[in-house]
GUTORLO-987187 format. One record per residue (C-alpha): residue in one letter; x, y, z. Coordinates in nm, 2 decimals. Example, Ala and Ser with C-alpha at 12.3 -4.5 7.8 and 13.67 -1.06 7.14 Angstrom:
BEGIN
NODE lumke east north up
NODE a 1.23 -0.45 0.78
NODE s 1.37 -0.11 0.71
//
This chain:
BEGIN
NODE lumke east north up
NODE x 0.00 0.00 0.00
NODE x 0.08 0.35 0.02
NODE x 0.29 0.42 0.27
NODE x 0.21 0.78 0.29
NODE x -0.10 0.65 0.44
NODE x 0.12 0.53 0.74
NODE x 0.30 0.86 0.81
NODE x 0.07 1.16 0.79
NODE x -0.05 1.27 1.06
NODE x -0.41 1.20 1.04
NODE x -0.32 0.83 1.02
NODE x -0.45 0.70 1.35
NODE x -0.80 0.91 1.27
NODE x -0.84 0.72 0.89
NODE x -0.75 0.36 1.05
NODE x -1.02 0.46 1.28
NODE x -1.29 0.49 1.00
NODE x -1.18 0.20 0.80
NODE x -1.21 -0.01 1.17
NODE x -1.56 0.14 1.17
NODE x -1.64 0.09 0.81
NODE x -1.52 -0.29 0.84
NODE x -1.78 -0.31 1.18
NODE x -2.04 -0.14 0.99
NODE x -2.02 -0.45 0.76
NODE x -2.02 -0.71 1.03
NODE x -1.64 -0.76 0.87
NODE x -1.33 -0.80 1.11
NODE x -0.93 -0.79 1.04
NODE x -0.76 -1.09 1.16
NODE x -0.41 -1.06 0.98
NODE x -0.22 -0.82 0.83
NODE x 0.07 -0.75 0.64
NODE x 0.39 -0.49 0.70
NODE x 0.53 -0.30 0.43
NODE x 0.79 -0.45 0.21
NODE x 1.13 -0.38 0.29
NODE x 1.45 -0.49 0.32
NODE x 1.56 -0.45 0.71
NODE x 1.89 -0.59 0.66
NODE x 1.99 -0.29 0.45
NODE x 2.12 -0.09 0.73
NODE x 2.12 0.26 0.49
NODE x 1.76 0.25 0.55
NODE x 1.68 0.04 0.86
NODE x 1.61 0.33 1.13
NODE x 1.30 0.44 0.86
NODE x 1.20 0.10 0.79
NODE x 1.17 0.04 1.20
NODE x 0.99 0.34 1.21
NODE x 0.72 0.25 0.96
NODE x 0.72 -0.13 1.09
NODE x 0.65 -0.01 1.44
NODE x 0.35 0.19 1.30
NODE x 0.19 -0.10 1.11
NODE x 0.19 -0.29 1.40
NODE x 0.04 0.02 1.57
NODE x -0.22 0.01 1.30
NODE x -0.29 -0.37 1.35
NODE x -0.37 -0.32 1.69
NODE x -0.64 -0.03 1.60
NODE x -0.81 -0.24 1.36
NODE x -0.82 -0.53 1.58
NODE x -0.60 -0.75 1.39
NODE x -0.38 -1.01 1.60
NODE x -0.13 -1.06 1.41
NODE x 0.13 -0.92 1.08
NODE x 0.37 -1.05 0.89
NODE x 0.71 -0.91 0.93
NODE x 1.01 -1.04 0.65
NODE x 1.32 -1.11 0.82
NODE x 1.53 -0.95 0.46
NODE x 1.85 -1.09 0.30
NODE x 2.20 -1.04 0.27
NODE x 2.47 -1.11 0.05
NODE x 2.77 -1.32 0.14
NODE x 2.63 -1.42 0.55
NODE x 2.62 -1.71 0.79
NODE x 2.35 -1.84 0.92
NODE x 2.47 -1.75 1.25
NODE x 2.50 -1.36 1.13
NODE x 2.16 -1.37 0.94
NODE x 2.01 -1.47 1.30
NODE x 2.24 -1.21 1.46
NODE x 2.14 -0.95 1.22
NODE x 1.76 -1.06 1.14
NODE x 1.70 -1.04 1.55
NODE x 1.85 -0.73 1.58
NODE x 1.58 -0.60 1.34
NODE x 1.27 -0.78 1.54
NODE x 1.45 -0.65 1.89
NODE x 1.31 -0.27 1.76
NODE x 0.96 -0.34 1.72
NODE x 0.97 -0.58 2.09
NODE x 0.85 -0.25 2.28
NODE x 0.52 -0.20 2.06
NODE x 0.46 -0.58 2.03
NODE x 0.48 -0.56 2.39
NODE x 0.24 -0.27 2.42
NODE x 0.00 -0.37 2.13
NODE x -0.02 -0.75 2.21
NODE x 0.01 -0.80 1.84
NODE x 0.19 -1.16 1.71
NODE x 0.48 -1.10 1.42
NODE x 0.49 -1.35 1.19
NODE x 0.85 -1.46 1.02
NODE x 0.72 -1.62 0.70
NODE x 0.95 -1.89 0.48
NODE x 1.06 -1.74 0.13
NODE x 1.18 -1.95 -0.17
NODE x 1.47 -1.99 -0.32
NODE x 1.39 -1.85 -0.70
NODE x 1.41 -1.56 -0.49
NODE x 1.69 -1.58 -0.26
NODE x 2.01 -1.82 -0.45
NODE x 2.12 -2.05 -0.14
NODE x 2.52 -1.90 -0.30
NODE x 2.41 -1.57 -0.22
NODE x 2.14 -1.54 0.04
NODE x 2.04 -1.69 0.34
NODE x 1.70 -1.73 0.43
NODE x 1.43 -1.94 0.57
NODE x 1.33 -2.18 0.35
NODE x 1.19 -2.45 0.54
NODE x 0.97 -2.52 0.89
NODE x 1.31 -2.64 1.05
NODE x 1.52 -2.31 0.94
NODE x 1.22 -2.13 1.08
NODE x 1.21 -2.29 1.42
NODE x 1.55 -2.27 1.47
NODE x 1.52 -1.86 1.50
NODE x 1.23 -1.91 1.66
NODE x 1.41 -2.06 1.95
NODE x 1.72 -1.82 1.93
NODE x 1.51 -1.50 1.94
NODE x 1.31 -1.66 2.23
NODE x 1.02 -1.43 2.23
NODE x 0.62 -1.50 2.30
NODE x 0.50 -1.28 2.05
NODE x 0.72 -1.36 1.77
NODE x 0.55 -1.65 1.55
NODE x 0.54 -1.85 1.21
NODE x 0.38 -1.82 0.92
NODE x 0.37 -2.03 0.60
NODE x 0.30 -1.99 0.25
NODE x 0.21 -2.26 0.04
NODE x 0.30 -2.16 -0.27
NODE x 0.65 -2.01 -0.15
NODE x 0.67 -2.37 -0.01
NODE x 0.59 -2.55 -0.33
NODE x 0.89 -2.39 -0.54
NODE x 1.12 -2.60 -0.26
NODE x 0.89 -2.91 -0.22
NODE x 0.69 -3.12 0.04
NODE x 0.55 -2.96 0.32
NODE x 0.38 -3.19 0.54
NODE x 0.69 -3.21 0.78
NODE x 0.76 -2.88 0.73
NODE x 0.39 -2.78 0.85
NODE x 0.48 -3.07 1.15
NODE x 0.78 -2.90 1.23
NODE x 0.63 -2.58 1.26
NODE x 0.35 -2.78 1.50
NODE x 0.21 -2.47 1.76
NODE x 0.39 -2.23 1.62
NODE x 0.18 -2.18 1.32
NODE x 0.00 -1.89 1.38
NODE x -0.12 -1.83 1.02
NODE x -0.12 -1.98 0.66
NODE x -0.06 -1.76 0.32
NODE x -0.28 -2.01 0.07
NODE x -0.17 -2.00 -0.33
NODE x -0.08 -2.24 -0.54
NODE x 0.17 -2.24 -0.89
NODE x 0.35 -2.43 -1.09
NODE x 0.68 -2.47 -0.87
NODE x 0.89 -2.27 -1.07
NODE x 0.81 -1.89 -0.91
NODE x 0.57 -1.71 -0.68
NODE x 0.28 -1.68 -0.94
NODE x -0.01 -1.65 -0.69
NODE x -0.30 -1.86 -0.88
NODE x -0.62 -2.03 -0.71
NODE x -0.55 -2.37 -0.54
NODE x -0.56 -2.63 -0.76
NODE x -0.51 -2.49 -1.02
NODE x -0.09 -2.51 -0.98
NODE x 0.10 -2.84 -0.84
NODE x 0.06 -2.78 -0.46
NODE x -0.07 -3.13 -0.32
NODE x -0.34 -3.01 -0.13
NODE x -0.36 -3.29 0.08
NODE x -0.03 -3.31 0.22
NODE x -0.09 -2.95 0.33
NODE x -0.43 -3.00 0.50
NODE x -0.33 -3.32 0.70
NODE x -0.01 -3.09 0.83
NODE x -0.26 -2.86 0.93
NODE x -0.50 -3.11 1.08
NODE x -0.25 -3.33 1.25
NODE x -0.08 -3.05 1.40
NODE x -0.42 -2.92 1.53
NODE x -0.42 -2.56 1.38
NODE x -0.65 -2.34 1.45
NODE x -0.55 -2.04 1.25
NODE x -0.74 -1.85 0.97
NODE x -0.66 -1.90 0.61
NODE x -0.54 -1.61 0.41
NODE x -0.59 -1.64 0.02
NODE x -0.35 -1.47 -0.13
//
C-alpha cells in the first residue's frame, strides 16, 4: 500500500474509520501485512523500523492479532550472522509488540528468490524454528505460505515442524517454478499433504488467500 498512508499525521484518525467501516459491515481484520522492505539494508533500517513499528500500531487499531514481518537478506552471510542481524531487526519493534499485544509472523521465502550461494533465508519449517528458539520471544510467531513452499517441495513435515507455532497460513498455489499466486488447484501444490499438516498439527488459525 501507500505508505504515505502510514506517516501523515491523520493516520490513526483514517485507520479509525476504516475499523468502523469494516464493523459497519459485520467484517473484522484478523491478519495483516507490514510493508515490504529490506531490514537488513542498514542505509535505511532506522525508517524501515519506524514505519514497521507503526503497522503494528495500525494492526492493533483495527483489531487485527497478528502481521507479517520479513526477516530481509544479505549477500555473502552465515547463518549465525543472518540470525544475529535478522534479531536485531525484530528486537526494535519488541516494545510496541509488547504494548499492542500483536503476534509478528517470520514467514518462509523460496529460493527462485533468494540463490542459497548468495542469500540466506528461511526456506523450510526447521530453518524457521530454529530462530524461533534463538530470538526466544512470546509474540514472535510463524507463518507459512504454500505456494513459496511449493517452489522447494513437500510440506507436510515442514507444516509438522512448525506444530504450535503456526500462527497463520498464506494459501496459493503455482506451478513450482516462481511465486505466481494462482487459485489452489489450479498449480501443483498437493493439497492434501498441506491440509493433513494442518489437521495433524491441530491448527486453528485462519486462512489467508493470497
Amino acid at each position: 500500500g501507500d505508505r504515505r498512508y502510514y506517516t501523515r499525521e491523520t493516520w490513526k484518525d483514517e485507520v479509525k474509520r476504516l475499523r468502523d467501516y469494516a464493523e459497519s459491515l459485520d467484517m473484522k481484520f484478523v491478519q495483516m501485512h507490514s510493508p515490504e522492505g529490506n531490514p537488513l539494508d542498514m542505509s535505511k533500517r532506522d525508517d524501515f523500523v519506524a514505519l514497521t513499528n507503526r503497522s503494528i500500531e495500525v494492526c492493533e487499531i483495527l483489531g487485527a492479532s497478528q502481521t507479517v514481518v520479513h526477516p530481509g537478506w544479505k549477500e555473502g552471510i552465515s547463518k549465525e550472522e543472518y540470525h544475529e542481524n535478522v534479531l536485531s531487526f525484530y528486537e526494535q519493534l519488541f516494545p510496541t509488540m509488547e504494548k499492542t499485544g500483536v503476534n509478528v509472523l517470520i514467514e518462509n521465502t523460496s529460493s527462485k528468490y533468494f540463490p542459497p550461494d548468495k542469500y540466506y533465508g528461511f526456506l523450510t519449517g526447521q530453518q524457521m524454528m530454529e530462530f524461533l528458539e534463538y530470538a526466544n520471544h512470546p509474540l514472535l510467531h510463524a507463518v507459512w505460505d504454500t505456494g513459496h513452499a511449493n517452489t522447494e517441495g513437500d510440506q507436510y513435515e515442514q507444516l509438522k515442524v512448525l506444530g504450535d507455532e503456526l500462527y497463520g497460513i498464506h494459501v496459493h498455489d503455482n506451478s513450482g517454478q516462481g511465486d505466481e499466486h494462482t487459485m489452489p488447484y489450479f498449480g501443483t501444490i498437493n493439497m492434501d499433504d498441506v491440509m493433513n499438516g494442518l489437521i495433524d498439527i491441530n491448527y486453528q488459525g485462519y486462512f489467508t488467500f493470497e
